[in-house]
N, C-alpha and C positions, 0 to 999 in steps of 0.2 A: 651603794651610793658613796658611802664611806671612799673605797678606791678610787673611785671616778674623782671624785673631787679631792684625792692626795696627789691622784695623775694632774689635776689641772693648777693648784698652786704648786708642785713640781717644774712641771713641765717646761711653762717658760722663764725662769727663772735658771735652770740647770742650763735652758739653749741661752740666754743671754750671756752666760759663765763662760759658755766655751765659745761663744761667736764675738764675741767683745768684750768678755774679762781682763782686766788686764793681767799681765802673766801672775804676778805675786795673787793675784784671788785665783787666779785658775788653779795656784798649784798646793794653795792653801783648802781647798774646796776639795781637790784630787787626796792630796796627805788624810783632811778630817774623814773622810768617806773610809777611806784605806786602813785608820786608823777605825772608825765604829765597825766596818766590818770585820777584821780580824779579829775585836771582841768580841763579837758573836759567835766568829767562828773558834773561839777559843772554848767559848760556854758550848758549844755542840761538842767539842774535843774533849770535854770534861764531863759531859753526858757516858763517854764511850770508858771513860775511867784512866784519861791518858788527862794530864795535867802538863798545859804549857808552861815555855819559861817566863811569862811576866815582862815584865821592863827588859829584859834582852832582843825577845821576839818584836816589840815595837821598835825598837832603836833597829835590830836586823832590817824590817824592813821597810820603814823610812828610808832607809842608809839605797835598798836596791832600789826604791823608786825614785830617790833625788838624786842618787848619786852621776855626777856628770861623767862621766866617761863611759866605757864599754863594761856592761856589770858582770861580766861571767867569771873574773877573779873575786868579785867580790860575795859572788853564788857559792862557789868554790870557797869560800872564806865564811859563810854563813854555814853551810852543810858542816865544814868540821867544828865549826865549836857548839853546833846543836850533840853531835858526837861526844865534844867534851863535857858540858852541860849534863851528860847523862852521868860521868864519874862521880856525881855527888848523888844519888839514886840511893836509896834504901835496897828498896830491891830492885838491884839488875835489870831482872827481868823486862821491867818499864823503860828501861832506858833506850832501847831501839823503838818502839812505838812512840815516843815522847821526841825523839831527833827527825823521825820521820813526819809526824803530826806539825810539827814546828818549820821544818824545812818543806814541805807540804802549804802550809797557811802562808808563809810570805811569799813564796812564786805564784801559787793560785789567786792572792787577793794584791799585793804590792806588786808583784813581776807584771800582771795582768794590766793593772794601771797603769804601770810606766810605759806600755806602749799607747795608753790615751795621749799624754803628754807628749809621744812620739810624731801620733797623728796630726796633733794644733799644730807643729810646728809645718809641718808639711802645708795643711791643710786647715783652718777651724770648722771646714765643712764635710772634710773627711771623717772628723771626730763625729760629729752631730748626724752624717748618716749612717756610722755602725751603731751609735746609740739609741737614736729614734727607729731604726727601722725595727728593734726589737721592742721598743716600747712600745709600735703603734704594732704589731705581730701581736705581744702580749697579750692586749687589751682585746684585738681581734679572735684569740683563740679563747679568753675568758668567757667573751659575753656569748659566742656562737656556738663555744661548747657548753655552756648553762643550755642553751635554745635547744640545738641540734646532735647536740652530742650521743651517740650511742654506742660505739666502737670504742672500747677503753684501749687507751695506746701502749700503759706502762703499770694494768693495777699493784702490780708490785711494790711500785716505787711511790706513784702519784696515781692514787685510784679514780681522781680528779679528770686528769686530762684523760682526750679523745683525739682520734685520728681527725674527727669533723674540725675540733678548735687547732689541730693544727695544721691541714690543708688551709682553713682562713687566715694563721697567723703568717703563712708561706705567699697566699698571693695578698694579703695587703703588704708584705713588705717587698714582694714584688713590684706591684703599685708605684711604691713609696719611691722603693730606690733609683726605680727608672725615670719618674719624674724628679724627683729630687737633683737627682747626677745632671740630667739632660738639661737643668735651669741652673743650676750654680756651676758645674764640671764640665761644659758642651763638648769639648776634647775625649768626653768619654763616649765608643758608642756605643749603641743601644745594647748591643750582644754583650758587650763588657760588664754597663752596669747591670741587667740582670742577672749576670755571672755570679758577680759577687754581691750582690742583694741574695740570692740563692745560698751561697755558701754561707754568709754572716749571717740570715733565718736557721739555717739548719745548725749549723755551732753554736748560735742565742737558745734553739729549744735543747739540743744538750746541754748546755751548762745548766737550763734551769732541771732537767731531770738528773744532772749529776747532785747539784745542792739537794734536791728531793731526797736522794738515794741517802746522802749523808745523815738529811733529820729522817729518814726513815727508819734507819739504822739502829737509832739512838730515841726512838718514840717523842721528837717532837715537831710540833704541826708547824711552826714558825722560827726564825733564826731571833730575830725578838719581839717589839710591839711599839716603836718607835714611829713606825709609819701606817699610820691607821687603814683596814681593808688591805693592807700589804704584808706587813711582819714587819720586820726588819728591814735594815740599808744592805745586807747579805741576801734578802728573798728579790728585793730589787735591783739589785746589777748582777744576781748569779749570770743570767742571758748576755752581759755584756763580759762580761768575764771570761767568755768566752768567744766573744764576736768581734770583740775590739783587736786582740793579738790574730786572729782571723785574716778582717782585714788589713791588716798590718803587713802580715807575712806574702800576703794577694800583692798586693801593691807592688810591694817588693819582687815579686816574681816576675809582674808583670814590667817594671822596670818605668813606674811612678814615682818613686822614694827619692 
């Protein structure tokens, strides 16, 4: 119950941000997210005995997700001084896993957002259906795999999921995306958006088994407890974190952007 009801004052409140925020809340709303999940993913890094940089690694990626121009000098320019950051290192040793960990956190969680901000500008409807199609996925594989679940799809990772909750989370955002697209996008057709309603579900349930893998790694159930029946603001956009550069990069191929 607890979930269901952080899904519903979420929900529309995050869609009003990106359908009609004005840019200064959208990008202030995008930063705080970017900013509590790399602390989370910090305290998961520090589970594994790698300690990040602190006030570098935020200012680093702020810097790649607001920065206005093209960021890959400035990737380029975050990778070596996670490098240098390691010459003050006790022992050595830590200091590749600590540059790695660090350069790792800010393209996984600030690289990953900056392409949300990519999509409003194109689109605030682009944004809102790689978002929502994992959310209402999510929710679809939670409660169907509580019912129906038998078939464990990853007990390694997430002993939780089931093949059953994630065939359901595949065709409601199938569902979703195809009605969604064909009422706000008409220009899209029908084979297209379940193209990528298909691709952004299937990169939404990996990201969320890739975060799985990370707190599995390190023995913890949750990235934190901010968001009640959820965890963390890291347990809830791991799926978009990987669905939003997704469709990002679709779009772009298809020569939408």
């Amino acid at each position: 119950m607890k979930r269901l009801l952080t899904g519903l004052l979420l929900a529309p409140l995050l869609a009003w941000v990106v359908l009609w925020g004005p840019d200064p809340v959208f990008l202030a709303v995008v930063a705080a997210v970017a900013l509590i999940c790399f602390h989370e993913y910090s305290a998961l890094v520090a589970a594994y005995g790698v300690r990040l940089a602190g006030l570098p690694g935020y200012v680093a990626g702020l810097l790649v997700l607001l920065f206005p121009q093209e960021p890959f000098l400035l990737v380029v320019i975050v990778a070596l001084l996670a490098l240098l950051l390691t010459l003050g290192e006790d022992n050595l040793a830590s200091g590749l896993p600590r540059a790695g960990a660090l350069l790792v956190g800010v393209l996984y969680i600030f690289g990953s957002l900056r392409f949300a901000a990519a999509l409003r500008v194109k689109s605030p409807h682009w944004l809102l259906f790689a978002l929502a199609l994992c959310w209402l996925g999510d929710t679809a594989a939670y409660y169907v795999g509580r019912v129906l679940g038998r078939h464990k799809m990853a007990p390694r990772i997430s002993p939780a999921k089931s093949w059953e909750g994630a065939a359901a989370s595949l065709m409601t955002s199938l569902a979703f995306g195809g009605l969604y697209l064909a009422w706000v996008v008409p220009r899209v057709p029908l084979i297209e958006a379940l193209g990528l309603s298909l691709a952004a579900n299937v990169a939404g349930q990996l990201g969320d088994l890739a975060e799985s893998a990370l707190k599995r790694g390190c023995g913890v159930k949750d990235s934190g407890n901010l968001l009640p029946g959820h965890g963390g603001w890291l347990d809830r956009v791991d799926a978009n974190l990987f669905s939003v550069p997704t469709v990002y990069a679709l779009l772009a191929l298809l020569g939408r952007l």
